[in-house]
N, CA, C and O atoms as a CHARMM CRD file, in Angstrom:
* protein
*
  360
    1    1 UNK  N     -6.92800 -41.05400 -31.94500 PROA 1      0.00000
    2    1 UNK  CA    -7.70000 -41.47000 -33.10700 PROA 1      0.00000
    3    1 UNK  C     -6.82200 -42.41400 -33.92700 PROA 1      0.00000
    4    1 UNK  O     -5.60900 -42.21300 -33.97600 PROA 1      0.00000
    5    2 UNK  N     -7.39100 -43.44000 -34.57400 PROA 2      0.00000
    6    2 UNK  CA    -6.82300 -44.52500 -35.31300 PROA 2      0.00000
    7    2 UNK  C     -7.08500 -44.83800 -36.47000 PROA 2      0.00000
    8    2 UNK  O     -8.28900 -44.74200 -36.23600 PROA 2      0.00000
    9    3 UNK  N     -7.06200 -45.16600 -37.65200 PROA 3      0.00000
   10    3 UNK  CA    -7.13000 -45.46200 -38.69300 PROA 3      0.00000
   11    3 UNK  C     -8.66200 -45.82000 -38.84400 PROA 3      0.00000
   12    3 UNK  O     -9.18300 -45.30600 -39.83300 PROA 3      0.00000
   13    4 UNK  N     -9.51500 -46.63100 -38.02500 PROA 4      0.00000
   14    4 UNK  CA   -10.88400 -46.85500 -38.06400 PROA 4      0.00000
   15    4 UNK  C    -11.79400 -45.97900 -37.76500 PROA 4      0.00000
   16    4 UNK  O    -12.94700 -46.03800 -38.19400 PROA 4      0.00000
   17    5 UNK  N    -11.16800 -44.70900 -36.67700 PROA 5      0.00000
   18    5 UNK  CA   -12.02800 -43.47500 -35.87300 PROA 5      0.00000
   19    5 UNK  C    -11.78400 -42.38900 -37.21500 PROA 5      0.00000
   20    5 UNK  O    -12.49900 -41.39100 -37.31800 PROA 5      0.00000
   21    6 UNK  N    -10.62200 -42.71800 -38.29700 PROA 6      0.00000
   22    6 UNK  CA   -10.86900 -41.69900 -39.25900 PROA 6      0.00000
   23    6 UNK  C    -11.92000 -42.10300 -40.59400 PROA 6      0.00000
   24    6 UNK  O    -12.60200 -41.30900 -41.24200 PROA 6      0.00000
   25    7 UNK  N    -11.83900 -43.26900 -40.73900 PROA 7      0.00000
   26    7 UNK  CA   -12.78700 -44.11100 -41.72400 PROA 7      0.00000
   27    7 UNK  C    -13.99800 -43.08300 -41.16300 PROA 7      0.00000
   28    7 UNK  O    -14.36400 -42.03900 -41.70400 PROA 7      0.00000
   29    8 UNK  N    -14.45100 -43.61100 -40.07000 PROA 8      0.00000
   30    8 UNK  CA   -15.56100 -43.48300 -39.40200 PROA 8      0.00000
   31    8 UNK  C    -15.93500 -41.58900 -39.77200 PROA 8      0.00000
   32    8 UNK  O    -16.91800 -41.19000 -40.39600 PROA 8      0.00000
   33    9 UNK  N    -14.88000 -40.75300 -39.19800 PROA 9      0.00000
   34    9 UNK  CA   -15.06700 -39.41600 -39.47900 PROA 9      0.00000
   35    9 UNK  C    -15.50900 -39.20800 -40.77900 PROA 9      0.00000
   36    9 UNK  O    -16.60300 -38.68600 -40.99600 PROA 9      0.00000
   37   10 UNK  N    -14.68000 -39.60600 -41.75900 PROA 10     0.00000
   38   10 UNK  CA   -14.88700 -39.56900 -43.24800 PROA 10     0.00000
   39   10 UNK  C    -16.51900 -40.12900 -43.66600 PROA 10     0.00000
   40   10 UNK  O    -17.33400 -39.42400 -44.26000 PROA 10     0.00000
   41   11 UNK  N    -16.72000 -41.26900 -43.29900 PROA 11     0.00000
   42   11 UNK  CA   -18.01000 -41.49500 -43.66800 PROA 11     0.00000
   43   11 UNK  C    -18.65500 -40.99600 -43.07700 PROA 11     0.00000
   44   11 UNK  O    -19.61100 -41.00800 -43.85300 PROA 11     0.00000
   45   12 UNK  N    -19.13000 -40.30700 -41.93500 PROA 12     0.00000
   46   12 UNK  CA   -20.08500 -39.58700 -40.86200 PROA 12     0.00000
   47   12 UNK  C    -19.88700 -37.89500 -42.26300 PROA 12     0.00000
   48   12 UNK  O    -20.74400 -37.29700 -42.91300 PROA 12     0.00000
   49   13 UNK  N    -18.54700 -37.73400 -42.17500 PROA 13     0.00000
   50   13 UNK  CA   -18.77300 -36.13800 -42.99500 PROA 13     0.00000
   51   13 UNK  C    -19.00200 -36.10600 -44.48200 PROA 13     0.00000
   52   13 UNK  O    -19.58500 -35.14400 -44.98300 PROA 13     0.00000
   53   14 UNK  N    -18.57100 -37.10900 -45.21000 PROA 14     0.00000
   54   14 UNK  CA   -19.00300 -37.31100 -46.86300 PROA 14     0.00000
   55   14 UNK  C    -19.83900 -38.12900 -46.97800 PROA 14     0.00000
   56   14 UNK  O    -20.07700 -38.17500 -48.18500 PROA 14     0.00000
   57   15 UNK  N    -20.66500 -39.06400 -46.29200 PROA 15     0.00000
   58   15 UNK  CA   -22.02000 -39.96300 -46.56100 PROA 15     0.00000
   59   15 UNK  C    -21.49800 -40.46200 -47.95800 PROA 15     0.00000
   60   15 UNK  O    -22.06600 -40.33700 -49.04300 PROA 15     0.00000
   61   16 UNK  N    -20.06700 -41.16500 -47.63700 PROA 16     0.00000
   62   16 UNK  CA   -19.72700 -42.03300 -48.66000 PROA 16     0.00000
   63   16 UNK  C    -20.01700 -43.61200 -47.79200 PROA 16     0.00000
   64   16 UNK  O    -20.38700 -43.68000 -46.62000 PROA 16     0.00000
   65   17 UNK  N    -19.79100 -44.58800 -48.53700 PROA 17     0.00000
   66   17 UNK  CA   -19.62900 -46.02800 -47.69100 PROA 17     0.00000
   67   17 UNK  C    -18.72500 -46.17600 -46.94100 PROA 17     0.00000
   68   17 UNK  O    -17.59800 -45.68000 -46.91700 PROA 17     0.00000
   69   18 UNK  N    -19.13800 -46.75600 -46.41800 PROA 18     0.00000
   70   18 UNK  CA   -17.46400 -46.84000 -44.72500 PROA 18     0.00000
   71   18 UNK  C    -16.60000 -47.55500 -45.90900 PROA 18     0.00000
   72   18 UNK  O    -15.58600 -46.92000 -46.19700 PROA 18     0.00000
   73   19 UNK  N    -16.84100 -48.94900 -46.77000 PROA 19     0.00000
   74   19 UNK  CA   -15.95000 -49.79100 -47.67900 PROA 19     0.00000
   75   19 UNK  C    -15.15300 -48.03100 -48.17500 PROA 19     0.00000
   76   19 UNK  O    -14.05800 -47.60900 -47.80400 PROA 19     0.00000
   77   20 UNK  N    -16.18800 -47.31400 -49.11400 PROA 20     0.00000
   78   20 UNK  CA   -15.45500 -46.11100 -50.09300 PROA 20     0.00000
   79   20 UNK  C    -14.62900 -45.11300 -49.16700 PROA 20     0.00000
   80   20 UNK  O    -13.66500 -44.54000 -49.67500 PROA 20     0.00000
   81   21 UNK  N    -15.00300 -44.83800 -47.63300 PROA 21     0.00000
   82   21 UNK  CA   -14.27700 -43.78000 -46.70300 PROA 21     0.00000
   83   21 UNK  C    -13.21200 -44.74900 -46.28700 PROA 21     0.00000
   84   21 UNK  O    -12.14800 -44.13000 -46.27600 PROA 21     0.00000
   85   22 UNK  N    -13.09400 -45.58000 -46.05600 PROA 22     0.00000
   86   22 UNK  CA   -11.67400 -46.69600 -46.22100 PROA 22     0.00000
   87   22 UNK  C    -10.64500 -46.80900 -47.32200 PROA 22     0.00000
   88   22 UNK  O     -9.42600 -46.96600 -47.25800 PROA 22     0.00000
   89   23 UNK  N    -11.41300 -46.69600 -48.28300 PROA 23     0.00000
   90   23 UNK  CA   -10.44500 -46.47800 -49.59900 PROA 23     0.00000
   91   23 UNK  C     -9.47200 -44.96000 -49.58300 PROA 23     0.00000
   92   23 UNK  O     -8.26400 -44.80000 -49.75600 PROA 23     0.00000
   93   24 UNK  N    -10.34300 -44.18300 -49.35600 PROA 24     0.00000
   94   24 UNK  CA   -10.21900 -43.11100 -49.63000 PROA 24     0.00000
   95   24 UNK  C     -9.03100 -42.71600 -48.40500 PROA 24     0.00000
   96   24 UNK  O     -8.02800 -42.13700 -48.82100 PROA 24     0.00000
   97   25 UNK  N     -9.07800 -42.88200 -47.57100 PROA 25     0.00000
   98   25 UNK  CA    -7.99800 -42.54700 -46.26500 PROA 25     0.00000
   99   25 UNK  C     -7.25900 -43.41800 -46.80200 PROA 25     0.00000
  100   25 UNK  O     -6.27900 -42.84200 -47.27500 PROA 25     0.00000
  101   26 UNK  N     -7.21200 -44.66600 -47.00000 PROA 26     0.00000
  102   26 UNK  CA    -5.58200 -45.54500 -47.81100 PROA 26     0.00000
  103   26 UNK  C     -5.03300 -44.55300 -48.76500 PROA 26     0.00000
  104   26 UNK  O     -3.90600 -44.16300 -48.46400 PROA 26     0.00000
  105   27 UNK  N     -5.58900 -44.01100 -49.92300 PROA 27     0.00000
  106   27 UNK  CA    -5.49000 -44.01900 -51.09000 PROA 27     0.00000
  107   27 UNK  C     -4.62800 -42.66100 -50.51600 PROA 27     0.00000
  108   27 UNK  O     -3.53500 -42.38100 -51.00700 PROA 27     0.00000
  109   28 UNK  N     -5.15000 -41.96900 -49.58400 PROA 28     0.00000
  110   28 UNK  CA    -4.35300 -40.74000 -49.18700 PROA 28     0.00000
  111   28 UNK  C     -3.18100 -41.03100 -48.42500 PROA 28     0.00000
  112   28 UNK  O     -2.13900 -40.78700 -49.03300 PROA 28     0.00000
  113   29 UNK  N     -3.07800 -41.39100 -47.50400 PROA 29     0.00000
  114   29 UNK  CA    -1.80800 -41.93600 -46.65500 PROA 29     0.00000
  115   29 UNK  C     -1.03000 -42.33200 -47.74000 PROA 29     0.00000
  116   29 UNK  O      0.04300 -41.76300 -47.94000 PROA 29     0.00000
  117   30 UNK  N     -1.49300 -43.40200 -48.61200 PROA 30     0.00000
  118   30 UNK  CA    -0.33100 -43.54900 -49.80200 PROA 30     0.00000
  119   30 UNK  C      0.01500 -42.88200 -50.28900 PROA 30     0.00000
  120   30 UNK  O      1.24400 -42.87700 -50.35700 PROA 30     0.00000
  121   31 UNK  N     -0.72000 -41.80900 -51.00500 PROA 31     0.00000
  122   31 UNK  CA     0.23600 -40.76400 -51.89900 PROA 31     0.00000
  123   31 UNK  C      0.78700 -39.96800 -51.17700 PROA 31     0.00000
  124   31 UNK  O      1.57200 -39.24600 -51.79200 PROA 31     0.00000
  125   32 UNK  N      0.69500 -39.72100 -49.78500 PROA 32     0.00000
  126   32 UNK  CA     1.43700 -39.04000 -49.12800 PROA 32     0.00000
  127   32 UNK  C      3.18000 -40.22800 -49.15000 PROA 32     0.00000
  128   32 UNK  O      4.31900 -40.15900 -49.61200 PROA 32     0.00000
  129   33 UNK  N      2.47900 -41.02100 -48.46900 PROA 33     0.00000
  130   33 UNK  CA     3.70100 -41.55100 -48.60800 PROA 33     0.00000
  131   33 UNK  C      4.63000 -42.61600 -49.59500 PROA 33     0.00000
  132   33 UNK  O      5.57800 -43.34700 -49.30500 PROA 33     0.00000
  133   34 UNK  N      4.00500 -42.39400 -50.73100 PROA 34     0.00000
  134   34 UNK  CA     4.71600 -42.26200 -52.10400 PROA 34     0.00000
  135   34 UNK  C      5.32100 -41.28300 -52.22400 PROA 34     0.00000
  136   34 UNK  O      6.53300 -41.47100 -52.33000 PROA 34     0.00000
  137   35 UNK  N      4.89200 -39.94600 -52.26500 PROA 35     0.00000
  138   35 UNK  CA     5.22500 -38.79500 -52.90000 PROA 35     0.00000
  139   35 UNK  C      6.89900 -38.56600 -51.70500 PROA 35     0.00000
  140   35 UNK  O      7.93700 -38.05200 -52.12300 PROA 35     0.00000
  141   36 UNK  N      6.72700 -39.04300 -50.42100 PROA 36     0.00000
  142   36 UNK  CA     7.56400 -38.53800 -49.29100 PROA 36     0.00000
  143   36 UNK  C      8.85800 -39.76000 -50.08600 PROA 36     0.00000
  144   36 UNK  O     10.05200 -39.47500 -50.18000 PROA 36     0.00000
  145   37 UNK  N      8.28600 -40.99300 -50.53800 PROA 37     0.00000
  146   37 UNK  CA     9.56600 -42.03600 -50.70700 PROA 37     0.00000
  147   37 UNK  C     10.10300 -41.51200 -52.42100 PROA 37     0.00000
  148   37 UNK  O     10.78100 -42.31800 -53.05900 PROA 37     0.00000
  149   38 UNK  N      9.85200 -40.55900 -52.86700 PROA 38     0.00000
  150   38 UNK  CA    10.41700 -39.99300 -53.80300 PROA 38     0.00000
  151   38 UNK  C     10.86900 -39.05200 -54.03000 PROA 38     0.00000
  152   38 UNK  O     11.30500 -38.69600 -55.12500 PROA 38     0.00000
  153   39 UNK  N     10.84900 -38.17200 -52.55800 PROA 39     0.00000
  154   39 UNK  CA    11.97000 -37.10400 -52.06700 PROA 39     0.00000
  155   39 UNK  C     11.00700 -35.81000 -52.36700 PROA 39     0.00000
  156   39 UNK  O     11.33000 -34.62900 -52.23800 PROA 39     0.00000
  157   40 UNK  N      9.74900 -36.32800 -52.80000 PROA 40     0.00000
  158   40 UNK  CA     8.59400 -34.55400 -52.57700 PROA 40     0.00000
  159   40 UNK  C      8.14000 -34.18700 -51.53900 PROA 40     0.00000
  160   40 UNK  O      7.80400 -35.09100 -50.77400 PROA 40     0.00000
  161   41 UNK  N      7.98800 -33.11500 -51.19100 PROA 41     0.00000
  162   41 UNK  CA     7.34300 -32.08500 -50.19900 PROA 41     0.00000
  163   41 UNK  C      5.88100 -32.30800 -50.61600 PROA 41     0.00000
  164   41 UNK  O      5.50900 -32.34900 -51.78900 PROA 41     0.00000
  165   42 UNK  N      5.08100 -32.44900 -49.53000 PROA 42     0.00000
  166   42 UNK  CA     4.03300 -32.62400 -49.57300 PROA 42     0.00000
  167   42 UNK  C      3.21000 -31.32900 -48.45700 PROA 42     0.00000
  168   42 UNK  O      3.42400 -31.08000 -47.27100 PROA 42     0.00000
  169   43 UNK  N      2.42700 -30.83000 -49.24700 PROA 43     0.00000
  170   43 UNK  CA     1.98700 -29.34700 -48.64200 PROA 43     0.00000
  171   43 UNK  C      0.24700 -29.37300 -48.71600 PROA 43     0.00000
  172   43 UNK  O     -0.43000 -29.36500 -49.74400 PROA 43     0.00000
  173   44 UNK  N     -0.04300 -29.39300 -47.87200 PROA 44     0.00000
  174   44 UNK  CA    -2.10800 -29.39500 -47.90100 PROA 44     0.00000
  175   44 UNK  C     -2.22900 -27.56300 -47.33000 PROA 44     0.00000
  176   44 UNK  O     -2.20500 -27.23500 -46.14400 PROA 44     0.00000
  177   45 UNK  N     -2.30200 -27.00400 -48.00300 PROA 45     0.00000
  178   45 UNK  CA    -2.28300 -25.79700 -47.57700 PROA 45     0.00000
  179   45 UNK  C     -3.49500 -25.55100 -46.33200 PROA 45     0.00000
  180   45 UNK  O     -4.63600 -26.00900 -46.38600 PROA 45     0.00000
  181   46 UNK  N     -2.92600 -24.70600 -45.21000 PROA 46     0.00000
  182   46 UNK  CA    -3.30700 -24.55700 -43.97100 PROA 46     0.00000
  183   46 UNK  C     -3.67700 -25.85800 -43.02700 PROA 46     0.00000
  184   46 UNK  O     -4.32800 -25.69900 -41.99500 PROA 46     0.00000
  185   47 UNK  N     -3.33200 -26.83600 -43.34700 PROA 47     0.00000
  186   47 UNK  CA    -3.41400 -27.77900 -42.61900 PROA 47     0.00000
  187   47 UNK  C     -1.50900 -28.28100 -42.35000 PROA 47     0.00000
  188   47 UNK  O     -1.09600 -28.36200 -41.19300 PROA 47     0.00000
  189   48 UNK  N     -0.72200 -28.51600 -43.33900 PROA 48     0.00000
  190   48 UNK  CA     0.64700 -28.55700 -42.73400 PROA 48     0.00000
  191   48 UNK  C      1.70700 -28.88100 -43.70200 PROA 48     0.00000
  192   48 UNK  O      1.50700 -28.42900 -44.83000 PROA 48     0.00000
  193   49 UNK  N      2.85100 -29.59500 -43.52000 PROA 49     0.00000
  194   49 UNK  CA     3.45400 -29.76900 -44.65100 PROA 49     0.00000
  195   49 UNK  C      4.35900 -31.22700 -44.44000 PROA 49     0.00000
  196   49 UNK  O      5.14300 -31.11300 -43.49800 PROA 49     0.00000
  197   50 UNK  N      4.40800 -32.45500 -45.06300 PROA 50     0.00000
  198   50 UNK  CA     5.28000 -33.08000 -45.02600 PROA 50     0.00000
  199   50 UNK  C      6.24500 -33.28400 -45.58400 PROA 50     0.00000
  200   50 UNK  O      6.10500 -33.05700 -46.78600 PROA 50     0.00000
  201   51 UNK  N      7.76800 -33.80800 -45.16600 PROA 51     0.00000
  202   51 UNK  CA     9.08900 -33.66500 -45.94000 PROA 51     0.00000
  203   51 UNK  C      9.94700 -34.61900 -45.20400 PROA 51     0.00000
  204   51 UNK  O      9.79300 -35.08000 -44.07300 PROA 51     0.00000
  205   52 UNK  N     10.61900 -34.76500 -45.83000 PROA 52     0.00000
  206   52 UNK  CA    12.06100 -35.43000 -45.73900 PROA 52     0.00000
  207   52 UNK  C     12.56300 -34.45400 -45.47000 PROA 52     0.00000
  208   52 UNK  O     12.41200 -33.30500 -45.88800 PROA 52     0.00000
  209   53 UNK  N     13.63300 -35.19200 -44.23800 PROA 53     0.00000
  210   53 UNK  CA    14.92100 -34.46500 -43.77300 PROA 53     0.00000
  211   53 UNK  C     15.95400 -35.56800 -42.98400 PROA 53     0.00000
  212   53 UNK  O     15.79900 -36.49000 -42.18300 PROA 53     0.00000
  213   54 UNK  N     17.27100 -34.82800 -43.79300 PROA 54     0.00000
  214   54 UNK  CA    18.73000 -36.06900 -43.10300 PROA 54     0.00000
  215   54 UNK  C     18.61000 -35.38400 -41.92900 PROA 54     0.00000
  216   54 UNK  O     18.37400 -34.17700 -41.96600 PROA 54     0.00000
  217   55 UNK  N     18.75800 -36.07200 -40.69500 PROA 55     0.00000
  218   55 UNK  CA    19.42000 -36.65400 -39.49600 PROA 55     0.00000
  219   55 UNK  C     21.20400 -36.74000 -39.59700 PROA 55     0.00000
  220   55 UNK  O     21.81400 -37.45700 -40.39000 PROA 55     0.00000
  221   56 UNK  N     21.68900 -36.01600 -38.80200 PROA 56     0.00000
  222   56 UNK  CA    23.12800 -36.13000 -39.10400 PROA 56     0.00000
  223   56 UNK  C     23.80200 -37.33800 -38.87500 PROA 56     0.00000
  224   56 UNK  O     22.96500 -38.21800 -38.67200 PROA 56     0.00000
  225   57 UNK  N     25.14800 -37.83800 -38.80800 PROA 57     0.00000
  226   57 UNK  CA    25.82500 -39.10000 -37.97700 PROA 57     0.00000
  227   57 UNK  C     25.84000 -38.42000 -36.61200 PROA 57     0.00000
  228   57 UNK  O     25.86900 -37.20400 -36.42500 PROA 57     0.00000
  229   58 UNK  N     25.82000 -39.16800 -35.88600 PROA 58     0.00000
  230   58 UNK  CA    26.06300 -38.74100 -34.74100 PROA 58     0.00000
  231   58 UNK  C     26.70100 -40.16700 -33.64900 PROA 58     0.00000
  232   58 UNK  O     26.62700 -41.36300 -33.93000 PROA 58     0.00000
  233   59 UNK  N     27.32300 -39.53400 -32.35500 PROA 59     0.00000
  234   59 UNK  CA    27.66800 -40.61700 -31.19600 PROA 59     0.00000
  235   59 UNK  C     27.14000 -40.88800 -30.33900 PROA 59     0.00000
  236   59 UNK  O     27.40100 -40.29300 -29.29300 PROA 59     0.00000
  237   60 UNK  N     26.18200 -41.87400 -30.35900 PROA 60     0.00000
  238   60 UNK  CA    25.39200 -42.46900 -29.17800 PROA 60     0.00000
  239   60 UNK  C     25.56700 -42.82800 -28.25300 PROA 60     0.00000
  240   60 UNK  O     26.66900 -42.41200 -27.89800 PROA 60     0.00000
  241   61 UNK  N     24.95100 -43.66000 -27.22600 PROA 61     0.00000
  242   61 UNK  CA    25.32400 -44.40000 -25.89500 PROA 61     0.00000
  243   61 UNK  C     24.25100 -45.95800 -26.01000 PROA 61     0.00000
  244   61 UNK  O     23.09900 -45.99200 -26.44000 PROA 61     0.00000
  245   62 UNK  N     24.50200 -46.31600 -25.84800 PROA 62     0.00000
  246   62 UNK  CA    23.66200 -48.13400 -25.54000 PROA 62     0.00000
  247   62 UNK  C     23.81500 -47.86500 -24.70800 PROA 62     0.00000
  248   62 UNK  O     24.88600 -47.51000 -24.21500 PROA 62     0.00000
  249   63 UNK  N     21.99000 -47.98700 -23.85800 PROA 63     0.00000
  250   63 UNK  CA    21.63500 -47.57500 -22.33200 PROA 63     0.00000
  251   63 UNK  C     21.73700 -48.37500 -21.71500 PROA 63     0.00000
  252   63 UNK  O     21.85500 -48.34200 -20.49000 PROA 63     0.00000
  253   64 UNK  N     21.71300 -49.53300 -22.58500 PROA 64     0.00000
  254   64 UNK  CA    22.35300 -51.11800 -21.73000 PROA 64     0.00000
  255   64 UNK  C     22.82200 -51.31900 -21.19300 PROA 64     0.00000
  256   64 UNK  O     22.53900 -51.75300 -20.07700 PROA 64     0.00000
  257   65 UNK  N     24.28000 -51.04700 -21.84700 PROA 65     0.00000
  258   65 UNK  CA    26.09100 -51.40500 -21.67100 PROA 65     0.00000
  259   65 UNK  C     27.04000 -50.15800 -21.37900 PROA 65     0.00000
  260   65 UNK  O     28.20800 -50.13500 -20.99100 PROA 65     0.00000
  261   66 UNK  N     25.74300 -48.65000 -21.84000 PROA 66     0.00000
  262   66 UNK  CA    27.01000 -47.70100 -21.65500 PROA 66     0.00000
  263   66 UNK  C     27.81300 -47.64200 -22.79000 PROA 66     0.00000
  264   66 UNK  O     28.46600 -46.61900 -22.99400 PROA 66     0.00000
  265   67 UNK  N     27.86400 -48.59200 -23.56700 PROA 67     0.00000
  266   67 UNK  CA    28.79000 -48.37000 -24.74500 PROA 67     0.00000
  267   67 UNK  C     28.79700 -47.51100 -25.72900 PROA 67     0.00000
  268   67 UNK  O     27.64000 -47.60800 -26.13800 PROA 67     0.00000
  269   68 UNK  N     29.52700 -46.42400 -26.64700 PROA 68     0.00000
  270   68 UNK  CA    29.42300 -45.58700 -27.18200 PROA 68     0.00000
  271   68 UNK  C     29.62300 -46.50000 -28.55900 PROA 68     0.00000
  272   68 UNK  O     30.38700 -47.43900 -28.78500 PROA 68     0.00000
  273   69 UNK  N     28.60600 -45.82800 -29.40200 PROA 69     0.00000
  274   69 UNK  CA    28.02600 -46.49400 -30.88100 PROA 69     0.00000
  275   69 UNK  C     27.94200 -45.15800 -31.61000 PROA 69     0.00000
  276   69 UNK  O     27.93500 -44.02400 -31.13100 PROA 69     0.00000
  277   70 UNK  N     27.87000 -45.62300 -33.10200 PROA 70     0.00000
  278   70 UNK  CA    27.91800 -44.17300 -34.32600 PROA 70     0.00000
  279   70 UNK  C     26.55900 -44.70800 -34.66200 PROA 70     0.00000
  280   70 UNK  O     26.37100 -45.92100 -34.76100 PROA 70     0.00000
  281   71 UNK  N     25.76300 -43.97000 -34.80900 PROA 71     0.00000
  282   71 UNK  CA    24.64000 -43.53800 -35.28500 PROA 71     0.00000
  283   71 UNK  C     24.78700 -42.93200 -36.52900 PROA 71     0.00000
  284   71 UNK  O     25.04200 -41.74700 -36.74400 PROA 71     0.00000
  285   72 UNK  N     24.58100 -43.96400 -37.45700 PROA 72     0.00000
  286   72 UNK  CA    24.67900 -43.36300 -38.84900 PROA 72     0.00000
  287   72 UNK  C     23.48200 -42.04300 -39.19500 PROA 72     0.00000
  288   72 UNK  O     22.53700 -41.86300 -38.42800 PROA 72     0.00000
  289   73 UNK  N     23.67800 -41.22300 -40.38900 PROA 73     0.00000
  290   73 UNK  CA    23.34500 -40.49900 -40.94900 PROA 73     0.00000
  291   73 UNK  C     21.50700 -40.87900 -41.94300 PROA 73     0.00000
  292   73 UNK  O     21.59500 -41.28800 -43.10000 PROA 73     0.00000
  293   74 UNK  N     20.52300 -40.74200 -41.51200 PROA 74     0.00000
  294   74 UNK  CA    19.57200 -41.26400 -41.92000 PROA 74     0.00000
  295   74 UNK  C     18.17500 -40.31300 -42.70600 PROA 74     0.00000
  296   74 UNK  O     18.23000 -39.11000 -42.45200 PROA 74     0.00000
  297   75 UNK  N     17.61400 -40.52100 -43.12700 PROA 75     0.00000
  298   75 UNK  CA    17.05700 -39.40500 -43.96900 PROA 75     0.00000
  299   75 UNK  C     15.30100 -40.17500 -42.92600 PROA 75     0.00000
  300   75 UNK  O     15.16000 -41.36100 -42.62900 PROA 75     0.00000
  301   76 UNK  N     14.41000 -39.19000 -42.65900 PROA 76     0.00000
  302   76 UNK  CA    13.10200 -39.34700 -41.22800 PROA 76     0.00000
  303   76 UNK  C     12.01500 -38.67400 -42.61900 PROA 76     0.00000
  304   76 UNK  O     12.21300 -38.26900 -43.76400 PROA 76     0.00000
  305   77 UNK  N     10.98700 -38.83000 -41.83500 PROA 77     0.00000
  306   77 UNK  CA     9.83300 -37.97100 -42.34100 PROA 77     0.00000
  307   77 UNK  C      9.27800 -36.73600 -41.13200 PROA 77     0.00000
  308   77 UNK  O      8.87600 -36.79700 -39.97000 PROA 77     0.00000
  309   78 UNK  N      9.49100 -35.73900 -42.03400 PROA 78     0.00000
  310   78 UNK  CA     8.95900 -34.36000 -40.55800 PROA 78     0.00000
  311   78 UNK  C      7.65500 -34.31200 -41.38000 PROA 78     0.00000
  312   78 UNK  O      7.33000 -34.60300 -42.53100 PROA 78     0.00000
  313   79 UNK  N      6.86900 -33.66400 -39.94500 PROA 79     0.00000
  314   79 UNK  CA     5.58400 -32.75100 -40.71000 PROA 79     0.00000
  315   79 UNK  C      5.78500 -31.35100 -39.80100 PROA 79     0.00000
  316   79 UNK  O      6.45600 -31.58900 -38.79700 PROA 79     0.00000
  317   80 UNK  N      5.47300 -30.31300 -39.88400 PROA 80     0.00000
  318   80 UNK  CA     5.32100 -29.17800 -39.96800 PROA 80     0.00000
  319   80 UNK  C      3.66800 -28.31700 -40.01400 PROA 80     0.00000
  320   80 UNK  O      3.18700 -28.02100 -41.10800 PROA 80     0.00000
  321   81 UNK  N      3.02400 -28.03000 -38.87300 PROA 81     0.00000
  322   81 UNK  CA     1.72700 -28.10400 -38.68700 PROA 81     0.00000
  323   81 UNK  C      1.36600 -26.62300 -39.41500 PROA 81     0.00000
  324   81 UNK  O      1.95300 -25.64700 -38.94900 PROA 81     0.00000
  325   82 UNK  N      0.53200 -26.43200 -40.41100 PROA 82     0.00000
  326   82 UNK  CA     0.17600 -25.01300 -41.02100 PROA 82     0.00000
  327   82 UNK  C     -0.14000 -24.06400 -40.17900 PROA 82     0.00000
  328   82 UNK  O      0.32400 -24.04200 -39.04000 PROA 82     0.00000
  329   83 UNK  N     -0.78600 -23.36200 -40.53500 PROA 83     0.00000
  330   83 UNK  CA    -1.03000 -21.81800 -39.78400 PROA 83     0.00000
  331   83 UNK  C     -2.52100 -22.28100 -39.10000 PROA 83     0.00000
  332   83 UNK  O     -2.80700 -22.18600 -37.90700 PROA 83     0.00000
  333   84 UNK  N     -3.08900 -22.62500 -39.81000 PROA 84     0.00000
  334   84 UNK  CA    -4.85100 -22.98600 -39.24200 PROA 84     0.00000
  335   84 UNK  C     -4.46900 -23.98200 -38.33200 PROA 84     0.00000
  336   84 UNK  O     -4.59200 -23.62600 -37.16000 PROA 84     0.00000
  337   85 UNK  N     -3.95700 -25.34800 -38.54000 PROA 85     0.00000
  338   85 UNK  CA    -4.08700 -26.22700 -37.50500 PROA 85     0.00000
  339   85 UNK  C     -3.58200 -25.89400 -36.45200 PROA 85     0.00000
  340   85 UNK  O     -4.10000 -26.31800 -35.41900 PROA 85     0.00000
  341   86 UNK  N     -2.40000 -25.02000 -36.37600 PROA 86     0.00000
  342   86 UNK  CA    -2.06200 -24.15000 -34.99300 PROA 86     0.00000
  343   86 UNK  C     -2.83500 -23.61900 -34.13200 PROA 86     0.00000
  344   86 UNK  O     -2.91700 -23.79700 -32.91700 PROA 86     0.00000
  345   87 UNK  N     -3.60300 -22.71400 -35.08200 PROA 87     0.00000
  346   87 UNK  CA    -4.56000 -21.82200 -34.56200 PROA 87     0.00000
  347   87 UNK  C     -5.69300 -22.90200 -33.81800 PROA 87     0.00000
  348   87 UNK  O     -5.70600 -22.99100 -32.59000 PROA 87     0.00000
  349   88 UNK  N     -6.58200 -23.66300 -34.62200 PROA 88     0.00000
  350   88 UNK  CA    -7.31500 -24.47200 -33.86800 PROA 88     0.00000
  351   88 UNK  C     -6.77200 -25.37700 -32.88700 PROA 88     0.00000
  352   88 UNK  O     -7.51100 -25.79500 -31.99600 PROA 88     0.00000
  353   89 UNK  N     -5.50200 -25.74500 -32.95400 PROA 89     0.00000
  354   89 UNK  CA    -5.13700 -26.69600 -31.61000 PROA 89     0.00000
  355   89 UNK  C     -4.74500 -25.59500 -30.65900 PROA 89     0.00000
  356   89 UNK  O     -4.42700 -26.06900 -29.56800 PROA 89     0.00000
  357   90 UNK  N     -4.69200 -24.74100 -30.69300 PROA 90     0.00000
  358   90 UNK  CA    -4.40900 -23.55800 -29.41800 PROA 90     0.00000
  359   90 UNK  C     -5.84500 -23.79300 -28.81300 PROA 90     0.00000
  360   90 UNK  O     -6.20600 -23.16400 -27.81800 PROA 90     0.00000
């Protein structure tokens, strides 16, 4: 599913305008990922949880050359799937 197959869901389940079920999936992805570029936990209860988390340094390989490289220390976005979405993807 893609950004247009969720528009589409949204307007098929709220009989809003595809223009307003477009807004509305932006407007969410953003504050998710606002809230994630300002170091908050983001929690939709029983559906899952998103967060920041550092990645350590670590010593790599370039699959290229074989050459051993440092892999700096980097801060990712996890999500963490709730108790319900478990249950229904089982």
């Amino acid at each position: 599913m893609n950004k247009r197959d969720l528009v589409q869901e949204v307007w098929t389940e709220t009989g809003l305008t595809k223009v307003a079920s477009g807004r509305a999936v932006s407007a969410f992805t953003n504050a998710i990922t606002d809230a994630l570029a300002r170091g908050e936990k983001v929690t939709l209860v029983r559906f899952g949880t998103f967060r920041i988390v550092t990645r350590k340094a670590r010593t790599g390989r370039n699959p290229r050359t074989g050459a051993t490289i440092q892999i700096p220390l980097k801060d990712v976005p996890k999500f963490v799937a709730g108790k319900t979405l478990k249950e229904k993807v089982r």
